[in-house]
N, C-alpha and C positions, 0 to 999 in steps of 0.2 A: 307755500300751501297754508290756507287758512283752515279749513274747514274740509271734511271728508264723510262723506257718505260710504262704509261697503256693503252695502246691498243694490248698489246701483247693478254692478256686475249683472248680478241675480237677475235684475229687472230688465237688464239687454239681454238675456237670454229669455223671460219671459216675453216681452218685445218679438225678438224671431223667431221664434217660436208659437205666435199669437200670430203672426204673417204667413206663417205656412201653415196654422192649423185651418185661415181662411180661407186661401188660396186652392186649398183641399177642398174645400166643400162648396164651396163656388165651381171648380169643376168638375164636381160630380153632377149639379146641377142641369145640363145636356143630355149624359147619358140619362140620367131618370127623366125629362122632355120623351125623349123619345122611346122608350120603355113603356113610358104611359100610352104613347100613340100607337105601341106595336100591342096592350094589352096586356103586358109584363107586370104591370104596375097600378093600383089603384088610386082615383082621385086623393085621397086620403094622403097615403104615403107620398104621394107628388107636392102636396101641401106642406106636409112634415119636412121632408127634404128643403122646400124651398123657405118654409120658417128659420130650418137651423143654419141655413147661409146666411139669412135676413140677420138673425141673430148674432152671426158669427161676424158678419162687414160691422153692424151696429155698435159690439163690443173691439172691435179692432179700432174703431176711427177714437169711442172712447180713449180706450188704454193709451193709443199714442200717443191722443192729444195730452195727457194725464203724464205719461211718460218723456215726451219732447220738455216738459216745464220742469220736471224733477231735477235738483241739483246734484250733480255726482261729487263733484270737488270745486272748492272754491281756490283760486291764487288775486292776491294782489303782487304789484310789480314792488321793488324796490323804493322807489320814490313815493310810494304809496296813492299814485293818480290812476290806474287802471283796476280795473275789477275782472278777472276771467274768469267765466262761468262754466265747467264743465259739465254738460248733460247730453241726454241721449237726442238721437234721428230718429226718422217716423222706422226707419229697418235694423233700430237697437243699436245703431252704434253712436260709437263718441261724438260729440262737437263741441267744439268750444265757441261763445259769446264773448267779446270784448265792449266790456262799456266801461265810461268816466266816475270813477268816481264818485264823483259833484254831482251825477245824475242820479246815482242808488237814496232812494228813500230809506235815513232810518229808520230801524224797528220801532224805536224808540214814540215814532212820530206816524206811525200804522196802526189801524186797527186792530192786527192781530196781537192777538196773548201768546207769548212765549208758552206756556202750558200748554196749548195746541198739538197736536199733532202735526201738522203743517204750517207755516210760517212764508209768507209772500216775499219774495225780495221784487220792490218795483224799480222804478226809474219813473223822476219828474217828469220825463218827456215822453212818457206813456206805452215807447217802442212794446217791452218785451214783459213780461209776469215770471217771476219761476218760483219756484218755492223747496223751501229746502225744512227738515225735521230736524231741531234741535234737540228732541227726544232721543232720535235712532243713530240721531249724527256725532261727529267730533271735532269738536272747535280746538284745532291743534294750535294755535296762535293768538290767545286772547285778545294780546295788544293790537294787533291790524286788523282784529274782526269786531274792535271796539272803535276804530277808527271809521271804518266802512258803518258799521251798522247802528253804534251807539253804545250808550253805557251799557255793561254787562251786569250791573247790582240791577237791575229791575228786569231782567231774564231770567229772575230765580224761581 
């Protein structure tokens, strides 16, 4: 383990919790249809309802996509050629990414400022983006996260 995030946790449960609060209001969306048609319900409130599903699919597709790229825990292998990336699913739970190495763009050689809040890890070969918080995070293994990413004296 190089690298740890614990608020990841935190954020798979905001994750599933962010899927059923939409899932909620997307199916309330029916009965208020038809509530309006029986005269139950005014044009108005038909509107509101259908805004705060609008809203609520809007901020779900957000947050996942936001939360699918967040890094929970970083491992390299022993020989020091793989990179595992542990991060969340669109339904908050874990997955791991496996990529080379040789493919991770230093930091060093990114636009990003370590002073950031957020910090990109890419790959040359363009597949995947994640980004991890050097801020909130914990670099438990200097040495193979200097290896992976680059000098750690211009991270200061």
């Amino acid at each position: 383990m190089v690298y740890r995030f614990d608020a990841i946790r935190a954020f798979g449960y905001l994750s599933r919790l962010k899927v059923a609060q939409t899932a909620l209001t997307v199916v309330a969306l029916p009965p208020s249809l038809y509530w309006y048609f029986q005269g139950l319900m005014t044009f108005n409130s038909l509107c509101l309802a259908g805004g705060i599903a609008g809203f609520a699919l809007a901020m779900l597709c957000w947050m996942s996509h936001f939360f699918r790229r967040l890094v929970g825990i970083l491992y390299v292998n022993e020989s020091g050629t793989m990179l595992r990336v542990a991060h969340l699913t669109f339904w908050g739970r874990r997955q791991e990414t496996y990529c080379p190495v040789a493919d991770v763009i230093p930091m060093t050689e990114s636009q990003d400022r370590p002073q950031e809040l957020f910090v990109r890890i890419q790959q040359y070969s363009g597949k995947q983006t994640f980004y991890l918080t050097l801020r909130y995070g914990r670099i438990l293994d200097r040495e193979r996260f200097t290896q992976v990413f680059g000098m750690l004296d211009k991270f200061k």
